[in-house]
Structures are given as structure tokens and as C-alpha cells.
N, C-alpha and C positions, 0 to 999 in steps of 0.2 A: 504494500500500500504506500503513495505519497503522491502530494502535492507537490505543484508547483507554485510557489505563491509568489508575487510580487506584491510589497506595499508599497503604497505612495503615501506622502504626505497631502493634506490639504495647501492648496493655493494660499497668499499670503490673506490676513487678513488688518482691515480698521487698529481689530484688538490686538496685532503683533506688534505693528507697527509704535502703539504707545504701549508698549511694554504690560498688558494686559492677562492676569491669569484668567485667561477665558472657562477653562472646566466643562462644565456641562450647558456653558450661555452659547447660541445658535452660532457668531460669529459673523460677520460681514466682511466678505470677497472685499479686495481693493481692486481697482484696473488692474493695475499689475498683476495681483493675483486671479484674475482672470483669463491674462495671455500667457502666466502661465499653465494654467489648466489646459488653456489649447495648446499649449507649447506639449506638456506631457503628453495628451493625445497622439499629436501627430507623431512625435518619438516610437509612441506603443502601438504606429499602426503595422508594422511589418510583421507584429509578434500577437503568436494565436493566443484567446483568451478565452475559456468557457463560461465566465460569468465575472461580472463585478460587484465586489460586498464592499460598502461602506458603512461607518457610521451614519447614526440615526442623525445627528446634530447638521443643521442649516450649512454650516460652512464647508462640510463635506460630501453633503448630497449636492449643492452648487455645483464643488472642484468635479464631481464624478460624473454630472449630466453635461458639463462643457467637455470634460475627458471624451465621454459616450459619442459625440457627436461624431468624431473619427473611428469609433470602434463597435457601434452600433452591439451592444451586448444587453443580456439581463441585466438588472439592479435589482439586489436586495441590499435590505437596513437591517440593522442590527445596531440594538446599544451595548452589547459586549466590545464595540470598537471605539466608545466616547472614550474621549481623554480624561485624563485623571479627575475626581471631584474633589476639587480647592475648597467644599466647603463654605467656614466663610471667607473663607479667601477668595471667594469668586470674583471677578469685576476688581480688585485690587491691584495696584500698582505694582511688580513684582522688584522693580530698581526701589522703589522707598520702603520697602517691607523691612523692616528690624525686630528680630524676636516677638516674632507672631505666632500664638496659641495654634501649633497642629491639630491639635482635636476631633477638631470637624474634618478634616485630610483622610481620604483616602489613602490609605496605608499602600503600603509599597508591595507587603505580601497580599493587599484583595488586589492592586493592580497583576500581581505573576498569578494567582489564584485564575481571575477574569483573561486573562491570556491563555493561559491554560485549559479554559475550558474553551474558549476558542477555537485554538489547535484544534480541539478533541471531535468540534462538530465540524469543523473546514475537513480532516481525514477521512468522518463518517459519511460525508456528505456531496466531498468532492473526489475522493480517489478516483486518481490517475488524470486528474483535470490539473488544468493553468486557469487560476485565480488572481485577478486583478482585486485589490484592498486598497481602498481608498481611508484614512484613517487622519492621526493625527503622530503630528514628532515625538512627543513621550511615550505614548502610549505602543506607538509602531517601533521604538525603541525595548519596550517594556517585552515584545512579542518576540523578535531578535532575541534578547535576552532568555525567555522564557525557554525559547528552542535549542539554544546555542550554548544554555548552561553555565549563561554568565550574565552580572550585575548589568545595573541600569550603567553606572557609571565606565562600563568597560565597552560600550556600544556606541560612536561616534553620532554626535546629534546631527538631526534631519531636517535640509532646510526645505522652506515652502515648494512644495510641485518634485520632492524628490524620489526618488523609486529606489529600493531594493528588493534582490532576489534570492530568494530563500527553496531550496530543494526541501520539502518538510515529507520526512519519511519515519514509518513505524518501526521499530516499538520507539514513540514517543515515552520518551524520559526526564524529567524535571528538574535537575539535580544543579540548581543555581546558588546564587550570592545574594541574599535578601541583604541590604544596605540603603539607607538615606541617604549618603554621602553622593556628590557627584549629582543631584537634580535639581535642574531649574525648569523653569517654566519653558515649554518651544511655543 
């Protein structure tokens, strides 16, 4: 059994630009990040794709229906592919944050947890298929991690409209680095 999976990140958005921990809030595409969306498109038209999974969140069903227009594929949503939840950290400035209450944060082992169960329905669901994921930088970071058996901090961060490829083959095994250290906001 295995996948081919590629993730993309989401196009850039408003909330990146001012330094924004977006979380689970929809996010708003800029131009830019709109041409890149088309820009990854046309990149990913040469290469076969069985279906594109994106997060449920605004700024990523955007990046995946301007992606779609060169690649004319299914879309499904899923919120097991939303980015971290900041809690109340949402909507907060992530450059003037100083010793802010994690609390409310989404932990780092429900984000390998939520990855993990991910993996486990892409295998069930997609063997022997090429999957396009449209997602988010931490989170498509967190996934990386998850598979590859290593910390958020040892997986180089993913700038807006970027794609990675990942062979995800069975027996899927989880044997990571749960660690805080090394995350900020993408």
C-alpha cells in the first residue's frame, strides 16, 4: 500500500502579511497570493493527480479552486488539514506576543495525533493514488514530521504556494520528537 502525496501550502494571505496567527480564522488570499495559486497550478499540470484534499478553512479552498482550474480534479475538505488552533491566540500579532498563556494552544502532540490520523484515512482511502493536499505551513510541516519520524523543528518551513513530495507507504509508523521548541507561526 502507499500514497503519493504532495502538499502545498496555501497562497499568501492579508493575515501573513501582518504577521497574523490566523488558526482556524478563514484567511484572505492577497493578489499575490492568488498568482501564486495559479503559478502552482500550472507547475502541477504535467503531473497526474487522483484527487485534491484541502483544508476546510477559506484561504485554502480559494488556493485549491485557482490550483483546480489547470488540473480540473475532485475536491474534498477536510478539517483534519486546518492549521494549528492558537486558541486565544487567534487574530494576535505573532512579532509582539511576549509570554502568552499557551493554554488555549493546541498542543503539539493533538497536532502529530490529527496528522496521524490523517495519514491513516489518505492510505485507507487512497492506495496506490497521487494526492494533491492543499493545506497550511505548520501544519503541512507537522505531516512531514509525522511520517518522516521527526520534530516540527527539524522540517524546513513552507513558504506560501509551496509543494512537497512525500512517497507515504505502509506499515505507517509514528515514532517522532514531540517538542515546542522551533515553532512559529507560517
Amino acid at each position: 500500500m502507499a500514497v503519493t502525496l504532495y502538499i502545498a501550502r496555501h497562497g499568501e494571505t492579508e493575515e501573513n502579511l501582518n504577521h497574523i496567527l490566523q488558526g482556524h480564522m478563514p484567511g484572505h488570499l492577497t493578489d499575490n497570493g492568488r498568482i501564486q495559486a495559479d503559478q502552482l497550478g500550472t507547475n502541477l499540470q504535467g503531473l497526474h493527480f487522483d484527487t485534491l484534499i484541502c483544508s476546510d478553512l477559506q484561504r485554502c479552498i480559494d488556493t485549491a479552486h485557482i490550483v483546480n482550474k489547470s488540473l480540473n480534479l475532485p475536491i474534498q475538505t477536510t478539517p483534519l488539514l486546518r492549521e494549528r488552533d492558537w486558541g486565544l491566540l487567534t487574530g494576535c500579532n505573532y512579532r509582539r506576543m511576549v509570554d502568552q498563556d499557551m493554554e488555549s494552544v493546541e498542543t503539539v502532540e493533538e497536532l502529530y495525533c490529527r496528522a496521524e490520523k490523517f495519514l491513516k484515512q489518505l492510505i485507507k482511502h487512497h492506495d496506490n493514488q497521487t494526492v494533491l493536499c492543499i493545506s497550511h505551513g505548520l501544519f503541512g510541516r507537522v505531516i512531514q514530521g509525522a511520517y518522516l519520524g521527526k520534530s516540527i523543528s527539524d522540517i524546513p518551513r513552507m513558504n506560501n504556494a509551496e509543494v512537497r513530495r512525500l512517497e507515504i507507504k505502509t506499515p505507517l509508523s509514528f515514532q517522532y520528537l514531540r517538542e515546542e521548541s522551533g515553532l512559529t507561526a507560517d
